[in-house]
N, C-alpha and C positions, 0 to 999 in steps of 0.2 A: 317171025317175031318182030314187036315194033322198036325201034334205036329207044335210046334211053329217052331222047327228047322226044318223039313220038310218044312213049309210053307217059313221061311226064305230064304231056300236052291232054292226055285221053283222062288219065287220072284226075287232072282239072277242070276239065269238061263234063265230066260225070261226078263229079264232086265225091270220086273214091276217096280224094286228098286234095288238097288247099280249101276253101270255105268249104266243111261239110254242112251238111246238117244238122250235128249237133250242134245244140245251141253253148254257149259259155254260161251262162247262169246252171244248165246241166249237167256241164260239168264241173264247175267248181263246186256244186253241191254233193258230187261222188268222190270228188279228192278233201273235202271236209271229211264223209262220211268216210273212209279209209286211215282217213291221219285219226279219229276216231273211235280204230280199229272192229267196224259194221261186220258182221262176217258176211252181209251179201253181198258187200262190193271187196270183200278180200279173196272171194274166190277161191275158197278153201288152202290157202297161203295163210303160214303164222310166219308175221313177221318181224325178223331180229333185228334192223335198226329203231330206232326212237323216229318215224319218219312225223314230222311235222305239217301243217297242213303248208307254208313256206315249202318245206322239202320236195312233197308230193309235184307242187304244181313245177316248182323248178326240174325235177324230174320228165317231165310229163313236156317241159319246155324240150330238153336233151334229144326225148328218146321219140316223140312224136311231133314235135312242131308246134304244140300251141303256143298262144300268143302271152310273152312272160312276162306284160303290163299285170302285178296282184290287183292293180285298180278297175281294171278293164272286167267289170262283173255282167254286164250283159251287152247280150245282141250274140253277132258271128263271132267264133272259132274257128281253129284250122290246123290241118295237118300238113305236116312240110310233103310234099310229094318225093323230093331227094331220099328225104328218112324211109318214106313205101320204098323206091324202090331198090336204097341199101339194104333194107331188110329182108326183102324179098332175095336180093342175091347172096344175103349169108343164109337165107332159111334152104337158099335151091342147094347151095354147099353142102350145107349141115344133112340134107336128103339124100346125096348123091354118095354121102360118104356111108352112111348108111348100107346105103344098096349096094355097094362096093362089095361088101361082107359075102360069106357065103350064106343064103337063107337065111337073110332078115326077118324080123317077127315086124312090123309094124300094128297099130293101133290110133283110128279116128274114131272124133267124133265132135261133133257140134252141137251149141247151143242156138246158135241163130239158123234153123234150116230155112228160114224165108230167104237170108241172103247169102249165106257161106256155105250155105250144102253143096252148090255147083261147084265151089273150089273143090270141097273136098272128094268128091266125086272124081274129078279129072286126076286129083293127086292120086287117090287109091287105084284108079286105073293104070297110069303109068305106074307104081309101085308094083303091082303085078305083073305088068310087063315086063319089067326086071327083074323078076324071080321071088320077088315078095312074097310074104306069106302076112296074110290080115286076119286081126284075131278079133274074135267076135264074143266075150265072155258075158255071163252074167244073163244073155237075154230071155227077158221077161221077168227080171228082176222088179218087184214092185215097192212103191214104198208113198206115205205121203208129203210132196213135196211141199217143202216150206213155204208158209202161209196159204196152202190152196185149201187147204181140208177135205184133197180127195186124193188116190191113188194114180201115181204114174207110175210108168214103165220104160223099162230099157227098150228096146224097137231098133233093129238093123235094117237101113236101106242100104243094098249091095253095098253091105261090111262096116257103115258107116255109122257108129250109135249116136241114135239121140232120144229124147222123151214124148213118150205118147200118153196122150192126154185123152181120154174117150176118143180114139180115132185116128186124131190129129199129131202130127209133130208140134214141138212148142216151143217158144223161147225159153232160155233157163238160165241161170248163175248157180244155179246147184253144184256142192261138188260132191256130196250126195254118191249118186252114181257111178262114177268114176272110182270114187274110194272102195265100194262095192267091187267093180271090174277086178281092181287091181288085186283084194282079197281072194278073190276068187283063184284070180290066174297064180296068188302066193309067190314062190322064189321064181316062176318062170315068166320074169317082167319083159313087155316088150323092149326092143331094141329103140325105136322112136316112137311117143305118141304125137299124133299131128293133128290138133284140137284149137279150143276157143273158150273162154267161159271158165266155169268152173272145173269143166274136164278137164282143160290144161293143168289150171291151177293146182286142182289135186293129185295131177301127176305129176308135177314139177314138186310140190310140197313132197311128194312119198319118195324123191330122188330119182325118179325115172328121167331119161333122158326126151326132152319135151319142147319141140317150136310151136307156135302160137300166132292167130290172126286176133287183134284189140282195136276196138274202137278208141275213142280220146277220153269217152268217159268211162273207160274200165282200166282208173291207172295200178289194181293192183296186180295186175299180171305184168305191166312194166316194172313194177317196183321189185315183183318176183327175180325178172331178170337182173336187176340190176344187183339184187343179194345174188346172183350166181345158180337160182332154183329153176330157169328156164333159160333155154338156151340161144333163142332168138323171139322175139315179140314182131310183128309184122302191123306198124300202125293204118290204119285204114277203117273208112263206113263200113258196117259191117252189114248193113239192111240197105245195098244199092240194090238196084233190076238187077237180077241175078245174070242175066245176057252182058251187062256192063265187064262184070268180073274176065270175061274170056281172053282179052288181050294179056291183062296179069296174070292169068293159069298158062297161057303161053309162053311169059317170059318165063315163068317159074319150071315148068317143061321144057325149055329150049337151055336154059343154065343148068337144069340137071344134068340133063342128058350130055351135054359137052361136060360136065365135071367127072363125067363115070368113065 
């Protein structure tokens, strides 16, 4: 595993965190659409503050690092890398404590498999290593995802849901699906979901116990945590070369594994 400055260093280097890639006119046009309450960018979260588009971004300054000039409307943005990788080391906590249990139930899944399926992958692996048990509900669940006007589907890559699209895994903010899962499995809710998107979202909105990876411009799963409806948010690009991620599934593995 890399030191913390190591890991800072890598993160800046790869633009997991400090100047990412999203742009700031991008996002401030999703924390508009949020303080506007959109439901694509609320991510299946209703939520109970009055959040203001002021609130949002101040929020979005706290819990991910962007830049909290309201003037500063275009060019770069940026994620604090200290916020990656505090977060990372309450989300490795909040796992460890989990697995602690006798026969955890866990449950993943991702919206972005271009670039967080390799996290979650490695996460679901060690979960099972430790006695986990990963639950896999609903699949083949179909339904028409908002605005496509065609059918998706639930689709397990070892244990992992995400949407399949004619073949393809998909991007999604759906929470759709998830809210599905969770009907399905009814009073026998897992112990942690460990998601992204809308999956989080609508497990953190139905009370499930719920960490999360958010890009900068997806502040409403920050703003979930910050009502108390998710348990950790993990700021970071969430569409880097999936190879990049691996020092960070390291730390994330290396801090479990000593908390258990």
């Amino acid at each position: 595993m890399l030191s913390r400055d190591q890991l800072r260093e890598h993160l800046i280097r790869t633009r997991i965190a400090g100047e990412v890639a999203t742009s700031r006119e991008n996002n401030l046009d999703h924390y508009s659409s949020v303080a506007n309450r959109d439901p694509y960018y609320l991510l299946g979260l209703t939520l109970e503050q009055p959040w203001s588009f002021r609130d949002v971004l101040a929020q979005m300054v706290k819990a991910a690092g962007v830049q909290a000039d309201a003037g500063h409307r275009w060019g770069q943005d940026t994620i604090d890398p200290d916020l990656t990788i505090d977060a990372l080391d309450a989300m490795a906590d909040r796992i460890a404590g989990v697995l602690s249990r006798d026969k955890p139930r866990l449950l993943f899944a991702t919206g972005h498999p271009t670039g967080l399926l390799v996290v979650h992958l490695a996460l679901a692996r060690f979960a099972v290593e430790r006695g986990a048990t990963l639950l896999t509900p609903a699949e083949g669940w179909t339904y028409s995802g908002s605005g496509f006007g065609r059918a998706r589907k639930i689709r397990y890559l070892q244990d992992i849901a995400m949407l399949d699209d004619k073949g393809g895994f998909v991007h999604t903010h759906d929470s759709a699906p998830m809210e599905r899962m969770l009907t399905v499995l009814g009073e026998a809710t897992p112990d942690l979901v460990i998601a992204d998107h809308g999956w989080a979202g609508a497990a953190g909105e139905a009370g499930v116990p719920t960490v999360a990876f958010a890009d900068s411009n997806d502040p409403g799963l920050f703003l979930g945590e910050a009502e108390g409806k998710i348990d950790v948010v993990v700021p970071l690009d969430d569409n880097v070369l999936p190879r990049y991620y691996e020092p960070l599934i390291a730390h994330l593995v290396t801090r479990a594994s000593q908390a258990l």
